[in-house]
SEDO-840265 format. One record per residue (C-alpha): x, z, y; residue in one letter. Coordinates in pm, whole numbers. Each point is the difference from the previous one (the first is absolute). Layout:
<nodes>
<node xx="X" zz="Z" yy="Y" type="a"/>
...
</nodes>
This chain:
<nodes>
<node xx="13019" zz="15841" yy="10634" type="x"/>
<node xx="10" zz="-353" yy="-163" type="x"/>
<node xx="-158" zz="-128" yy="-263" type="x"/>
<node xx="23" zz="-263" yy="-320" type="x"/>
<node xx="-330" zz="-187" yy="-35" type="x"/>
<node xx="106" zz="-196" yy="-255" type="x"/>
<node xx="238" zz="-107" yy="-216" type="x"/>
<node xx="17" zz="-355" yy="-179" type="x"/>
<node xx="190" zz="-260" yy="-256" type="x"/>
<node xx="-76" zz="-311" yy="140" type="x"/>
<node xx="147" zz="-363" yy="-68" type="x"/>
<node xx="111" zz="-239" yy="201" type="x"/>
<node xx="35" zz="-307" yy="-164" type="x"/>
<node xx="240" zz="-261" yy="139" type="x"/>
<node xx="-30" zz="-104" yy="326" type="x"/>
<node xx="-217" zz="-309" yy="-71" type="x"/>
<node xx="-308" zz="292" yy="0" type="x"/>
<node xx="33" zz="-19" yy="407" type="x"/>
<node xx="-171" zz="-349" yy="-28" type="x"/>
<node xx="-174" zz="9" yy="-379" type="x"/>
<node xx="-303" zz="188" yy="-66" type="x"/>
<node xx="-62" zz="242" yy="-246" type="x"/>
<node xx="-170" zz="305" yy="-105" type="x"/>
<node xx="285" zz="201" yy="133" type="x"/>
<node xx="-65" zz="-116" yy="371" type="x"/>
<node xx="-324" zz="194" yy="-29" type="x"/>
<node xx="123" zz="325" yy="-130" type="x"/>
<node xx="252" zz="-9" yy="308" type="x"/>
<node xx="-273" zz="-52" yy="212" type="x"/>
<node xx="-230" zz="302" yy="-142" type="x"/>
<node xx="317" zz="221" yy="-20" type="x"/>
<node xx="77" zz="-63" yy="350" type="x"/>
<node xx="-362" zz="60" yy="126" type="x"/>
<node xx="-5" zz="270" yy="-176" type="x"/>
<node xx="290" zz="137" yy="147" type="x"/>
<node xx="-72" zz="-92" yy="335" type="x"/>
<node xx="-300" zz="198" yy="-8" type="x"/>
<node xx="136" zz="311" yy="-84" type="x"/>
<node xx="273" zz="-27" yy="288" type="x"/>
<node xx="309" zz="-94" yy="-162" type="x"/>
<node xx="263" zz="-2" yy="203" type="x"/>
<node xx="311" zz="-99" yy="-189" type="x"/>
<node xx="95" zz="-154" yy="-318" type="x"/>
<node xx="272" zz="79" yy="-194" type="x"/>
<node xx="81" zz="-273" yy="-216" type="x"/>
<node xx="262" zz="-62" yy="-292" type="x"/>
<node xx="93" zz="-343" yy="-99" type="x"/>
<node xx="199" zz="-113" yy="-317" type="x"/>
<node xx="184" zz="-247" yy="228" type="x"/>
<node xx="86" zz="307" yy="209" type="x"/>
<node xx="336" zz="93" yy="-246" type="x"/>
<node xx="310" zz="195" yy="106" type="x"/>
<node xx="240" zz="81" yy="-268" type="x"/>
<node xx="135" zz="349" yy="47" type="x"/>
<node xx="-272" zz="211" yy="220" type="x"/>
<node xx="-316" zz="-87" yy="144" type="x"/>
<node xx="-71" zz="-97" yy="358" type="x"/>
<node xx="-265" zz="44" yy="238" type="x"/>
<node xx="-51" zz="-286" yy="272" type="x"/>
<node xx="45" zz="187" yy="327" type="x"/>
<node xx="-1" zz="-319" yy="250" type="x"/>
<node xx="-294" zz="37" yy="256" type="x"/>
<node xx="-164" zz="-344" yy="-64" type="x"/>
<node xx="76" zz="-95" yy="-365" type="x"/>
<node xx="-3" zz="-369" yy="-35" type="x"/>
<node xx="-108" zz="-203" yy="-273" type="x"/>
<node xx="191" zz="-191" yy="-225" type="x"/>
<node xx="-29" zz="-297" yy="-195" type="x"/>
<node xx="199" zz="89" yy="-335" type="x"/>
<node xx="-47" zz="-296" yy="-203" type="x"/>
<node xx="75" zz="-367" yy="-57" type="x"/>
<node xx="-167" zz="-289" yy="-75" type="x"/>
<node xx="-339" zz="4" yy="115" type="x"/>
<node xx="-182" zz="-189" yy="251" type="x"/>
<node xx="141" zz="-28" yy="324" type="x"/>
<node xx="-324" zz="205" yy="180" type="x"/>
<node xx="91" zz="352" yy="-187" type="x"/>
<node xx="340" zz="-2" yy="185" type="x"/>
<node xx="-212" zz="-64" yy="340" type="x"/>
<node xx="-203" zz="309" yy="-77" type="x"/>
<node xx="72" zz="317" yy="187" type="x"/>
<node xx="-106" zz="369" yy="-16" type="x"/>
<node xx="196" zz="269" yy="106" type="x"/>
<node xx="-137" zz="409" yy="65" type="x"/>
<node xx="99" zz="270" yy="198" type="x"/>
<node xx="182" zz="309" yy="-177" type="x"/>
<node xx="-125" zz="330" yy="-16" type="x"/>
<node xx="356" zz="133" yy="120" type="x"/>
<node xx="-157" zz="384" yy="-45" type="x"/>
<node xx="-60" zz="-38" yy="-366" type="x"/>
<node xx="326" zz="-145" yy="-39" type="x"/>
<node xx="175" zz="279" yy="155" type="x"/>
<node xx="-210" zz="237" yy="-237" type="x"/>
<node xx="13" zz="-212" yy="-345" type="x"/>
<node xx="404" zz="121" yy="68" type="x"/>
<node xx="-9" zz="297" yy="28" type="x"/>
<node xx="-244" zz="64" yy="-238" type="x"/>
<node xx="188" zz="-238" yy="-260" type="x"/>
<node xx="309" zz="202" yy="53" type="x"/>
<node xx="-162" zz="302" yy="-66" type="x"/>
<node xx="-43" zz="-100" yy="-371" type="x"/>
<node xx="288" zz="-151" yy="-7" type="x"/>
<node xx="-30" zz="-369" yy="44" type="x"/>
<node xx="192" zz="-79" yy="307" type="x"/>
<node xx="-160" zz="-369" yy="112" type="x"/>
<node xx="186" zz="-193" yy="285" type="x"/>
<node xx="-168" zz="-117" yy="307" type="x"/>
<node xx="76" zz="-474" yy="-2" type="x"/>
<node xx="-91" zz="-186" yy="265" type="x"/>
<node xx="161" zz="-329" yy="-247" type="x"/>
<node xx="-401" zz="-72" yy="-176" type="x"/>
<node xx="-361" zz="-19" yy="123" type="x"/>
<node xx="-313" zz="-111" yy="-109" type="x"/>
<node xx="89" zz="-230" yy="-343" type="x"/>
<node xx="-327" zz="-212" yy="-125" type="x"/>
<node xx="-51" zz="331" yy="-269" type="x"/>
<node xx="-111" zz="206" yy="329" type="x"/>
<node xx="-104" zz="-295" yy="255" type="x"/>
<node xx="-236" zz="-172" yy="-231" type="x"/>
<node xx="-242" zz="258" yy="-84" type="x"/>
<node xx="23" zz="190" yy="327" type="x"/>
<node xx="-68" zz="-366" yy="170" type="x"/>
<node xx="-362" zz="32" yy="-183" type="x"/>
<node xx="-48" zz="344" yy="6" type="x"/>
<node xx="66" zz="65" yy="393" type="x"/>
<node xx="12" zz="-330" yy="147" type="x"/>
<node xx="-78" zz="128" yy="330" type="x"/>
<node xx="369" zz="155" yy="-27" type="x"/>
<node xx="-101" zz="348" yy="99" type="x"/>
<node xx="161" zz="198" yy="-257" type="x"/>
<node xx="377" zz="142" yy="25" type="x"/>
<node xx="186" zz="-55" yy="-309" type="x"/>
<node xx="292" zz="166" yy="-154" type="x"/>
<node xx="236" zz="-202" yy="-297" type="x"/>
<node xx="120" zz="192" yy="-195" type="x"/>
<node xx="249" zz="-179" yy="-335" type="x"/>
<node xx="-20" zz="90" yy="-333" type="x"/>
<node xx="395" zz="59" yy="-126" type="x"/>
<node xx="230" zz="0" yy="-276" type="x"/>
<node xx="-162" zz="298" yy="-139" type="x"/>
<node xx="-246" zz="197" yy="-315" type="x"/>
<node xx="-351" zz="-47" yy="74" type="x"/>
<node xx="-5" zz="378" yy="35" type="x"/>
<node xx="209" zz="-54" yy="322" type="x"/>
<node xx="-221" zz="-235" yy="79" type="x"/>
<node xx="-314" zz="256" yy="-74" type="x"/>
<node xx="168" zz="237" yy="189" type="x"/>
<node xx="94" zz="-229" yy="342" type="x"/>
<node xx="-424" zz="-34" yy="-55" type="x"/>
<node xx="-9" zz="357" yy="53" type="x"/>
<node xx="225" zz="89" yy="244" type="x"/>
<node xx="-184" zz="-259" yy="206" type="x"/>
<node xx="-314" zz="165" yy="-54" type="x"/>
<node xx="158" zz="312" yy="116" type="x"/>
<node xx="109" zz="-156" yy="331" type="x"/>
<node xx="-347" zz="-142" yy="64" type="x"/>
<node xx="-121" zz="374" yy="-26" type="x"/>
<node xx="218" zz="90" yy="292" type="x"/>
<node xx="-104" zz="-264" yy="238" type="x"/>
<node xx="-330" zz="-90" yy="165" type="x"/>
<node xx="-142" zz="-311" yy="-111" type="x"/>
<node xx="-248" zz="-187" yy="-287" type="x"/>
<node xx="260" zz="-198" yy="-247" type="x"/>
<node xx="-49" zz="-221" yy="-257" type="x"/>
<node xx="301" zz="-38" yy="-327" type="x"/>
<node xx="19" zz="-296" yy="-160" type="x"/>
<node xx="251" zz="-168" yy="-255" type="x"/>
<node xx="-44" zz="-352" yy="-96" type="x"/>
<node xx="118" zz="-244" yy="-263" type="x"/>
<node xx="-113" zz="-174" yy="-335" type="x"/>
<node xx="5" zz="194" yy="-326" type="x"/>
<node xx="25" zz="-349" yy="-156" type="x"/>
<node xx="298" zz="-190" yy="186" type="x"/>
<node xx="145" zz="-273" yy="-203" type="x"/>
<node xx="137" zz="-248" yy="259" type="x"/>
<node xx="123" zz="-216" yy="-310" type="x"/>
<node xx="-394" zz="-63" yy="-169" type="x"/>
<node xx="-77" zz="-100" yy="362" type="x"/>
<node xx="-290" zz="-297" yy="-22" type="x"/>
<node xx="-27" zz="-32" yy="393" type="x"/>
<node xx="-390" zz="-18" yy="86" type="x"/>
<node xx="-154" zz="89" yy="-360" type="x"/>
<node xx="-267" zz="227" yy="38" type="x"/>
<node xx="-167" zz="-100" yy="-367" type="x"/>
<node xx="-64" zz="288" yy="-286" type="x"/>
<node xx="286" zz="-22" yy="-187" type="x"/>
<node xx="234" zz="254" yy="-6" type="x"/>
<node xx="377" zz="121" yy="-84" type="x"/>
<node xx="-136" zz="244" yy="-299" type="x"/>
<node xx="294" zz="256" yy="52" type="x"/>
<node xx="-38" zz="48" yy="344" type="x"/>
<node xx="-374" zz="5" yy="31" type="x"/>
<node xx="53" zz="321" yy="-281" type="x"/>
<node xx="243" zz="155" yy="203" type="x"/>
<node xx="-286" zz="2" yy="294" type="x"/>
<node xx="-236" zz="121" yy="-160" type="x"/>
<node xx="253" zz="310" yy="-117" type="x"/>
<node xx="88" zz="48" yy="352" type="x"/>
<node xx="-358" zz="27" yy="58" type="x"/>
<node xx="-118" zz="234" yy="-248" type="x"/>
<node xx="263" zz="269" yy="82" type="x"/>
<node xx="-65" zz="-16" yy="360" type="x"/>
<node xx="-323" zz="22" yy="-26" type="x"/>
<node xx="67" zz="345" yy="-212" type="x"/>
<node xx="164" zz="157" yy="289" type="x"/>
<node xx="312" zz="54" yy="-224" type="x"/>
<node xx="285" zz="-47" yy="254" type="x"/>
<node xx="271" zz="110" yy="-225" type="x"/>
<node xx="-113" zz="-246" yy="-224" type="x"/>
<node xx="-10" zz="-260" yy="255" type="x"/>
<node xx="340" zz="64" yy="115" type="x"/>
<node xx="118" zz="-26" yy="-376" type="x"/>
<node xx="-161" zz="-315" yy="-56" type="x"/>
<node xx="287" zz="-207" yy="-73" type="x"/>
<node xx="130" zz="215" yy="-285" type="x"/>
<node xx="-329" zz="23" yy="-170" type="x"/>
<node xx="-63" zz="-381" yy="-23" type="x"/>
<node xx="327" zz="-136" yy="59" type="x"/>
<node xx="-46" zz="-366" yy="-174" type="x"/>
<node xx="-303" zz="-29" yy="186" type="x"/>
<node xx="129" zz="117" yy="343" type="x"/>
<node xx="293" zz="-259" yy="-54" type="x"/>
<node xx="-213" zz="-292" yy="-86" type="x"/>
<node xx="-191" zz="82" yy="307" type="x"/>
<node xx="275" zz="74" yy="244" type="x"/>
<node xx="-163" zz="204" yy="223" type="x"/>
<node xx="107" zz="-79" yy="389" type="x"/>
<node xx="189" zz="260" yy="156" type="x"/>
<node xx="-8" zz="136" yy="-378" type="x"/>
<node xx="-331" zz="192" yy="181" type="x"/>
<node xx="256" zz="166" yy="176" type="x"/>
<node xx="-321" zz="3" yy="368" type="x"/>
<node xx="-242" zz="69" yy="-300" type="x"/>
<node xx="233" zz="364" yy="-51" type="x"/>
<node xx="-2" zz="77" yy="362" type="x"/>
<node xx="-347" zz="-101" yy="109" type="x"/>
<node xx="-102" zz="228" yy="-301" type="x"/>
<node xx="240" zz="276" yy="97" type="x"/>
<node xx="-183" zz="33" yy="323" type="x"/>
<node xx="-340" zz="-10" yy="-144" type="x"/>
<node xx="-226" zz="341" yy="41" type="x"/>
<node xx="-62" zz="118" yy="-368" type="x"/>
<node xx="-351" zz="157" yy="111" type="x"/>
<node xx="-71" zz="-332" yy="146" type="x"/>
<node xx="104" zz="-208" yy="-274" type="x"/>
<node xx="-184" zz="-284" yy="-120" type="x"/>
<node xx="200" zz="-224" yy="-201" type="x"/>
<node xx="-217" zz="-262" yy="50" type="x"/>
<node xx="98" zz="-406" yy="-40" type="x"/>
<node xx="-237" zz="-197" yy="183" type="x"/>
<node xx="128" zz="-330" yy="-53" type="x"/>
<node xx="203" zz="-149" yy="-303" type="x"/>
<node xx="69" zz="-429" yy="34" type="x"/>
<node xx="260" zz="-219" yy="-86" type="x"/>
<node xx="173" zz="-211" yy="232" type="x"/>
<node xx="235" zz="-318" yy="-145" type="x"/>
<node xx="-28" zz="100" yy="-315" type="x"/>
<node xx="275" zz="203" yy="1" type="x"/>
<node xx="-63" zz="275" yy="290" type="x"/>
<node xx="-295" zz="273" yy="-60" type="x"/>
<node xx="-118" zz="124" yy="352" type="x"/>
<node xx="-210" zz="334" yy="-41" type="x"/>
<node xx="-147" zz="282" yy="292" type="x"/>
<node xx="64" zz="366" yy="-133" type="x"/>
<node xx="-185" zz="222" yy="199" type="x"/>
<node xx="233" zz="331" yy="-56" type="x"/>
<node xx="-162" zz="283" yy="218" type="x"/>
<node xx="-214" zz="-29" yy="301" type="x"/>
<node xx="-181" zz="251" yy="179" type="x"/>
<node xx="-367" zz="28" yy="-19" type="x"/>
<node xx="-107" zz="-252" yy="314" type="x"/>
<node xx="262" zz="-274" yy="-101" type="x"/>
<node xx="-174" zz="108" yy="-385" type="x"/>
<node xx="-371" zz="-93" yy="132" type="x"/>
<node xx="116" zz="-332" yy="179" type="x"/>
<node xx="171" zz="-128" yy="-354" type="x"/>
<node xx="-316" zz="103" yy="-204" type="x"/>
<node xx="-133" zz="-342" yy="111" type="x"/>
<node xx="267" zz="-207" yy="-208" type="x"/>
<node xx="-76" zz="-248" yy="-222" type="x"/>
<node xx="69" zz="84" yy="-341" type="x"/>
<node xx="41" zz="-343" yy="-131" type="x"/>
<node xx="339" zz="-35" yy="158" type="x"/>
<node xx="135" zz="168" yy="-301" type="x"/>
<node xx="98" zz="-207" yy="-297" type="x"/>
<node xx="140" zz="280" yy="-205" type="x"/>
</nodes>
């Protein structure tokens, strides 16, 4: 029988954070240690770049490559390179048990690994010894989204193995307010209030409230234009372990001014629990 470790909300950034440094890089690198040490096996890993429009897909191609999903940067991102092997056994089970609540996802062999997956698994495993499943977020409620999180959970269950579930993305994602390379303390007011909403309701361990975020502070969810409209946040949190739930943001930073990168720690059983007790608390600015 398989098991969920841990499930996370982690950003990304753009793809400049493969050659920048930043606080981020070393919550990848204590989640992945962390991770590593308890025998994790396989990630499963939702990316707001990971879209399909009328049902979700699964990546079911034995070596996933990686992708390079973006234009305009320096020449040496498109020269970088990581690509996984699938875990094709938890793909065959995240169907069926999808289909038994009645989300019916499709199996695509047409994506990979976009820089919202590649870039924090890079620093996290960078050995490359993890299998990793994409899955998309869709054209769909958040409680479809919550509900993909826990059919996935479900399949996990019914497999052997040690799995890690993590959405990423920015809470804060205003592409237009970008100030490329601006680090400094001033801030887009709106969308640093929107954070620290986001972060005081998952930190309650409220997930209907989560998942109705968007109607509760609407002016401030559209002035900070959420990526993926937290669409991984949903399903990372639908396959969290409500005994096991922390709700826990261990880092909160701003990137460019306007992009917000946080670490939620959602659940995580008790060894992955005792690894993250040594995290700096300082990385949180809300």
């Amino acid at each position: 029988m398989g098991k969920i470790v841990l499930t996370a909300y982690i950003s990304h950034g753009a793809p400049t954070l493969l050659t920048e440094r930043s606080k981020i890089h070393d919550v990848y690198e204590d989640l992945g240690g962390a991770l590593e040490g308890r025998g994790v096996d396989t990630v499963v890993i939702s990316s707001p770049h990971y879209f399909s429009r009328d049902r979700f897909e699964v990546e079911s191609r034995e070596c996933i490559p990686c992708i390079q999903d973006y234009l305009g940067f320096p020449q040496e991102l498109y020269k970088f390179s990581y690509e996984a092997r699938n875990n094709l056994n938890l793909v065959s089970e995240i169907l069926v048990q999808s289909k038994s609540i009645g989300i019916e996802p499709m199996k695509s062999q047409l994506w990979g690994l976009d820089h919202g997956a590649w870039l924090p698994l890079h620093f996290m495993f960078p050995k490359r010894d993890v299998k990793v499943v994409p899955v998309s977020i869709a054209d769909a409620s958040p409680g479809d989204h919550f509900k993909f999180g826990a059919a996935i959970k479900s399949a996990v269950e019914k497999i052997d193995g040690t799995v890690a579930v993590i959405g990423t993305g920015s809470p804060l994602h205003r592409l237009d307010l970008i100030r490329y390379g601006y680090y400094g303390e001033e801030r887009f007011k709106p969308g640093e209030s929107f954070d620290k909403e986001l972060i005081t309701i998952i930190r309650s361990g409220d997930f209907e409230k989560v998942q109705n975020i968007q109607n509760e502070f609407p002016s401030l969810f559209r002035a900070a234009a959420p990526e993926g409209s937290l669409s991984p946040l949903y399903f990372a949190l639908g396959a969290s372990d409500r005994k096991d739930f922390i709700g826990e943001t261990v880092l909160h930073e701003f990137m460019y001014y306007g992009v917000s990168l946080v670490a939620m720690i959602l659940s995580a059983e008790k060894g992955v629990r005792n690894s993250l007790a040594s995290f700096e608390t300082d990385r949180v600015t809300a």
